[in-house]
Structures are given as structure tokens and as C-alpha cells.
N, C-alpha and C positions, 0 to 999 in steps of 0.2 A: 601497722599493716592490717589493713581488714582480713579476717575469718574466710574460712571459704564459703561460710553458711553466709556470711553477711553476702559476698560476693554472688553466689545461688539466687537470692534472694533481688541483686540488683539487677541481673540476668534474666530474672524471670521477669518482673518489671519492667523493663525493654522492651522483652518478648510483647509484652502485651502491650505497651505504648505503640510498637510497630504495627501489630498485627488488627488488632483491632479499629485504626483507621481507616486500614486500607480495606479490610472486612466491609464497613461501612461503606466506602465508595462501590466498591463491589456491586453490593446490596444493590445501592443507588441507583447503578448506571446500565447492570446489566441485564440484558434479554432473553439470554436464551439460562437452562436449565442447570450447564456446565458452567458456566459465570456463578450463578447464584449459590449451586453448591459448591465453589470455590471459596465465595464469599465465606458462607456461612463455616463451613473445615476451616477456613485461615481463624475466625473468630473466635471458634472453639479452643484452637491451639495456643490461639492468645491469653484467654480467659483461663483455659482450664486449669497451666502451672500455676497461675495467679491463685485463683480459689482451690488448692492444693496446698499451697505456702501459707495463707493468712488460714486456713483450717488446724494446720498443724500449728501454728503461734495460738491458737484458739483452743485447741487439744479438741476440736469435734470433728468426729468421726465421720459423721453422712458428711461434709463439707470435704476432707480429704479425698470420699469416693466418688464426691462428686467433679472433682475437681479432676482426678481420676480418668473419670467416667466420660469428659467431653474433652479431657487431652486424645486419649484413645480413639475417639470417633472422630474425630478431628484428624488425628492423624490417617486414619483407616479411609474415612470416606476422600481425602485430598489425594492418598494413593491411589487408591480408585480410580477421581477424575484425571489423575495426571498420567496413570497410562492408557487411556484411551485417547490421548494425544496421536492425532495424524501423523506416523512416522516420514510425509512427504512424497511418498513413492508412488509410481504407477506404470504400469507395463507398457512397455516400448511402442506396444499398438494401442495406446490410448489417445483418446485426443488433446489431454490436457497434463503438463508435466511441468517441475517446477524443476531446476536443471540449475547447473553453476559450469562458467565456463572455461575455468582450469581445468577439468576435469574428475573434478575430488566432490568429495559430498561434505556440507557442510550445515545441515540440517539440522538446527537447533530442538530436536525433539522437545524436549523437557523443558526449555526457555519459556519466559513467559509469554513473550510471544508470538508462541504455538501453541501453548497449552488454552490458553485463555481465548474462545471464539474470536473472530477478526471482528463480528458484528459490535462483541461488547467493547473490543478495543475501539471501535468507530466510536461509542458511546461515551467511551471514555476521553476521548479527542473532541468532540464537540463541548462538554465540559472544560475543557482546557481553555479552547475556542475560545467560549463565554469568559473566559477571567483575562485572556492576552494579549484578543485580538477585539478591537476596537470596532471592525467594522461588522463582526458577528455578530446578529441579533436573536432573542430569539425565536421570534418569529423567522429566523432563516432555519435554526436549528431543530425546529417541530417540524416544518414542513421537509427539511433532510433527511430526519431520523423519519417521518415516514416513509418516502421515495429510501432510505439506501434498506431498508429491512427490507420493503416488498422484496428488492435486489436480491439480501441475501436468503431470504425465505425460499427465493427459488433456485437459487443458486445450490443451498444445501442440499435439495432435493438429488442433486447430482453426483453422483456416488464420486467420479473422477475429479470435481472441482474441491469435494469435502475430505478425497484422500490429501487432497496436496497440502492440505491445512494451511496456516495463515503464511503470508509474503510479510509481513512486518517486523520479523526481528532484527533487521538491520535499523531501522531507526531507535533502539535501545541501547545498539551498540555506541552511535553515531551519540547519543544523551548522554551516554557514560562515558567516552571517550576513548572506545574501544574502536579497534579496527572494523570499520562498515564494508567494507570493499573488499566482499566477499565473489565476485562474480556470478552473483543471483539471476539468472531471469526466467520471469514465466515463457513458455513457449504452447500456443497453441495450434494443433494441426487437423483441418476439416476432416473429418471421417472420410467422406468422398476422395479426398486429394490422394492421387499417387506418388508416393513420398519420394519414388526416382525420380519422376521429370521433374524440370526448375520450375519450381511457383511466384506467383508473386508475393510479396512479404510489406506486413507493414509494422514499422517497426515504434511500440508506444515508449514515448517517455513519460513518466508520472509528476504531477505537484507535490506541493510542499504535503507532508504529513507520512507518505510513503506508498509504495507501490502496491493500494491495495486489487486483494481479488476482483471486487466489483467490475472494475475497468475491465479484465480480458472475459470478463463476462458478457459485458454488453458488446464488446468488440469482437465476439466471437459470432456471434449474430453477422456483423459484417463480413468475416470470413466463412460460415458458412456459404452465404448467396455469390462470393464473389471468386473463391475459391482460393482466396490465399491465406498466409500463414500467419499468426501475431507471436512476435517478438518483444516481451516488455521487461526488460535491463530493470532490478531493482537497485536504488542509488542511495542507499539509507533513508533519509529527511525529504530527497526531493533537494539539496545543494546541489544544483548542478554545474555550478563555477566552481566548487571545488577541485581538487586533482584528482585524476584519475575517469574524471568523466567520461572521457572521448574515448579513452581503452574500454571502459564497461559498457560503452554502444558497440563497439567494431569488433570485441570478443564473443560478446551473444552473438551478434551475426553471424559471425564466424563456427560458434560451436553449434548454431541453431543448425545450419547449412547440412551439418552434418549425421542430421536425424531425418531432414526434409529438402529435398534440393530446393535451392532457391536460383530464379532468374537475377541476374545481380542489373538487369538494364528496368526491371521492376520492383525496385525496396522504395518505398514509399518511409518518410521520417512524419512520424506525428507529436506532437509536444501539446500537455495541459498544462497549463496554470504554469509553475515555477518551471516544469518540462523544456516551456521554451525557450528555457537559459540554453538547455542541451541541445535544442535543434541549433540554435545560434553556432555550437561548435559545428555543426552537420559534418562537413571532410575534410582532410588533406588530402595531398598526392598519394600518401599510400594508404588508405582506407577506400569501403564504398563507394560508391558515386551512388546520391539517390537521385530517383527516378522526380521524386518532386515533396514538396513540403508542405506540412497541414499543422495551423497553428491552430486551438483551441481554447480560446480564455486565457491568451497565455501572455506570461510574463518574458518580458525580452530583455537579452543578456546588456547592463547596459557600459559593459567594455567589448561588445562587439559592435561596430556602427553599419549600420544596413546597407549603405555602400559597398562596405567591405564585404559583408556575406554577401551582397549579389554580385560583387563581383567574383567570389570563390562559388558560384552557384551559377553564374553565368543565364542562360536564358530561361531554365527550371521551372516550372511551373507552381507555385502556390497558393493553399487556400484558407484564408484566413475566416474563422467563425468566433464571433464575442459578444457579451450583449450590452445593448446600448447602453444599460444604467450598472452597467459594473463599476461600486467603488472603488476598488482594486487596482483593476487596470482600463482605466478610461478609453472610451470608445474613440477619441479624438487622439488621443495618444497611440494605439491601433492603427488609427486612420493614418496619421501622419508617415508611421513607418511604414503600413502600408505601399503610399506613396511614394517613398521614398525606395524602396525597394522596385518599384514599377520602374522608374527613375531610370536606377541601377540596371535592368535590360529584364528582370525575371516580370515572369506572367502569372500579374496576381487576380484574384479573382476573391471577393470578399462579401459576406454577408454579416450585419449587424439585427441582432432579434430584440424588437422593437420590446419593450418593461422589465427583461432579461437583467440577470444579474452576473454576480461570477460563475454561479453555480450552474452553469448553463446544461453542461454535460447531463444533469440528474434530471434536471427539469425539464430541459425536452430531448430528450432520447431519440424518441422516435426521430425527430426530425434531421439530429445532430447525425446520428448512426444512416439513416439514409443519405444525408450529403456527404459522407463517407466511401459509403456504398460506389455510390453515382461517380464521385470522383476517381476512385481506384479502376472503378471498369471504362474510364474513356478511353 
């Protein structure tokens, strides 16, 4: 049976096989200052037992204290950064709140993903990207990680967007195999809006990777000029065929309602990319009735058949935006269910943005967030 000094010794060895990779990526990937010094404390903490142990097998002294010396600071400066983690909250009269709709608070403070910027986790996802997904180039990934910093550069500036800290720790859970299905969603409420009369609402689903901040940033911009409310149900990964989907749209509704009236003959449904698995569920008899549908770059449910949703959508109005050279989801493909849905009795109404890609949402904003606009206020 090994010693428990042998065992210390393979413990501390771990410690540092763990810690200092992921230090490295850190290092790598991240942007802002809280990432970095993340990196660097997890490094410390890896290295330091290490050059602590071969110090004392060596019997030198500056080596033990050095070893010491950067477990300590490692430790001290991680504490640091880890309670100045966004504890999620913000006053009732805020415009931007991040809410779960059992009514419980499930706010992974200290998780990694709250404690670690949303930015750097972007960064760390586009890396991913590059190694999983075939159609990520990266020439897509520079020009993103330009477009979403500017994002979040001004995003932080915002004291309410940076108290809610990050929406992504459901997709950790959803990687480890833990329960995702938290009843997360962001809820954003215009300053102007009188929170007793029924508003209009539009309610975002998110793609694959998860529900980040970005989105009810830009779409908050739409809800300023238009005066209605956003709704964005976080769904772990962005599976929106999984179970429990269609509950984690009709419960945010449901629990949003009750912060901000909502007109229920005005809930507009919007779906990005993997999102429009979840617009595909849109209603039954006992949920919402939306007022109309807005697919964006999106991927469609493909065991819902567009007959079927227009026939449970009946004459509803939708508007379909994607861009012509999307490898992803081809424009002809779009086109087809488009049509096909026209077919079915609903009124669609479609624009294809001509050298456009998937990524259409970041790349032209302005224009995507105006035919939004435009749409919600007919």
C-alpha cells in the first residue's frame, strides 16, 4: 500500500497536470483582466505544491518558500477574483434581470460559468469551434471575436447587464450531465414601459452554444423603440428537441407576465440558429397563442413537418431572415420550407442577404434589429 507521502505527492502532481493546462488556455483565450488573472492564480496553485514537494526531496529552502510563496498568491488572488463574481441580482425597477421561473433562485454564483467573463467564455467557444466544427473558419472566428467584444465592451459599460453576470452556466451542466433545466430566463423591461398595462413581448430562443448576454443586448435596442418586452428562456446547449422545451418557453412567459403585463394577442416567438428547433414546438391548446413568428438563420425542427406547424399556426404571419451562403443552413432549404409553410395558409414574408453567412445576426445588426423593429410594430 503506498505511504501517504507517496500519495501527497501523486495529489500534488494531478493538481498540476490539471491546473496548469487549463491556466494555459486561460492565458490563451482570454480578454478581459478577470480571465487573465484567473489564468494566472489557477497556475500558481498548480505549480506552486509542485515546487514545494520537489524542494523538500531536494532539501532547498528558497525552493519550499517558493513554492510556498505562489501556492499562497494563487490562492489569495483566485479568492479575490472569485468573489467579485456578479451575484445575478438587480432591483425590481431595473431594466434588465435575469429570473428563473419556478420561482426559486438558482444562481450559480461561484460556478465557472459566472465567475469567468461571458466574453472569455465566447473565446473559449470559438476555440472549440475551430477543432469540432468543420464549417468554422478562421477567418469567420477573427471577424466574430471582433463584432461580439465590441458587443460586449459596451455591454459591460452597463452596470444592470454586468450585475446579472453570465446566462451560460446551464450549458456545463447540460456537458457534465447534470440537470440543465433550471427555468432560467433573461427578461428585459424598457425603462419607459408601464409595467401594469399588457405590452407586447417578444419572446428569443437562442442557438446552439447557449443563451448568451449579447442577444438581449442587441434586442434590447428593439424593445426600447418599440416598447415591448424580451423574453429569452435559457435551454442549456441551445437542444431544443430535447424535453422539456415547450415548458421552459410557456413558464418564462408565464413568470415574465408577472413582473411586466403582457398583451397575450401580442407575444411575437423568435428563434436563431438551433432556436428554431423551439419555435417549430411554437403551441398547443393550452399554452400562448403567438401573435406571429420570426425565424433567424435558423435551423428547423426536422420531426416537425411545416404542414404540420402551419397547420397548428393557422394563418400567422412569418418572417423569415438567412443568408444566402450559409453553409449550415442553406438558403434553398429555407426557401423550400419557406414555401412550403406559405402552402400551409401562414403569411410568410422572407429576405435572403445576399454573401451573408450563418452568422448573420453579428454581421449586420443593424439591419437584422431594424426588420425586427419594423416587424413587431405593423
Amino acid at each position: 500500500m503506498p505511504s501517504p507521502l507517496a500519495l501527497l505527492k501523486a495529489a500534488v502532481l494531478l493538481l498540476a497536470l490539471v491546473c496548469v493546462p487549463v491556466a494555459l488556455v486561460l492565458g490563451f483565450c482570454s480578454m478581459t483582466w478577470t480571465g487573465l488573472g484567473l489564468g494566472l492564480a489557477l497556475g500558481m496553485v498548480g505549480i506552486g505544491p509542485l515546487l514545494w514537494c520537489l524542494g523538500d526531496e531536494r532539501c532547498s529552502t528558497r525552493q519550499i518558500w517558493l513554492g510556498k510563496g505562489l501556492l499562497g498568491l494563487g490562492l489569495a488572488m483566485g479568492t479575490g477574483l472569485v468573489m467579485q463574481a456578479p451575484d445575478g441580482h438587480t432591483a425590481e425597477s431595473a431594466r434588465m434581470h435575469s429570473r428563473y421561473a419556478d420561482g426559486g433562485w438558482h444562481h450559480a454564483r461561484f460556478g465557472f460559468g459566472n465567475v469567468l467573463p461571458e466574453m472569455d467564455q465566447i473565446h473559449l467557444g470559438y476555440q472549440v469551434a475551430m477543432k469540432f466544427d468543420p464549417f468554422f473558419t478562421e477567418e469567420q472566428k477573427q471577424e466574430l471575436a471582433a463584432m461580439t467584444d465590441a458587443i460586449y465592451a459596451e455591454m459591460e459599460r452597463d452596470a444592470e447587464f454586468a450585475a446579472c453576470g453570465s446566462t451560460l452556466g446551464a450549458i456545463y451542466d447540460e456537458v457534465t450531465f447534470a440537470e440543465f433545466r433550471h427555468g432560467h430566463y433573461v427578461h428585459y423591461i424598457p425603462p419607459q414601459l408601464d409595467r401594469t398595462k399588457p405590452a407586447p413581448a417578444l419572446v428569443f430562443l437562442h442557438g446552439s452554444g447557449g443563451n448568451f448576454k449579447a442577444y438581449t443586448w442587441l434586442l434590447s435596442k428593439v424593445a426600447d423603440q418599440t416598447g415591448c418586452t424580451v423574453i429569452a428562456p435559457s435551454f442549456g446547449l441551445g437542444n431544443w428537441e430535447k424535453r422539456g422545451a415547450y415548458e421552459a418557453i410557456t413558464s418564462a412567459i408565464a413568470d415574465a407576465g408577472k413582473h411586466a403585463a403582457i398583451d397575450p394577442a401580442r407575444i411575437h416567438l423568435m428563434g436563431l440558429s438551433n432556436g428554431g428547433k423551439g419555435v417549430g414546438l411554437a403551441e398547443s391548446a393550452r399554452g400562448p397563442r403567438f401573435a406571429s413568428i420570426i425565424l433567424l438563420s435558423a435551423v428547423l425542427h426536422d420531426q416537425i413537418q411545416p404542414t404540420s406547424l402551419a397547420k397548428r399556426l393557422t394563418n400567422r404571419p412569418v418572417l423569415i431572415l438567412s443568408g444566402r451562403n450559409d453553409d449550415r443552413v442553406p438558403w434553398s432549404y429555407v426557401n423550400d420550407y419557406a414555401a412550403k409553410l406559405e402552402k400551409g395558409g401562414m403569411q410568410v414574408t422572407k429576405r435572403a442577404f445576399d454573401g451573408e453567412d450563418h452568422f448573420l445576426f453579428f454581421r449586420r445588426q443593424t439591419e437584422i434589429l431594424g426588420e425586427v423593429r419594423r416587424w413587431i410594430m405593423k
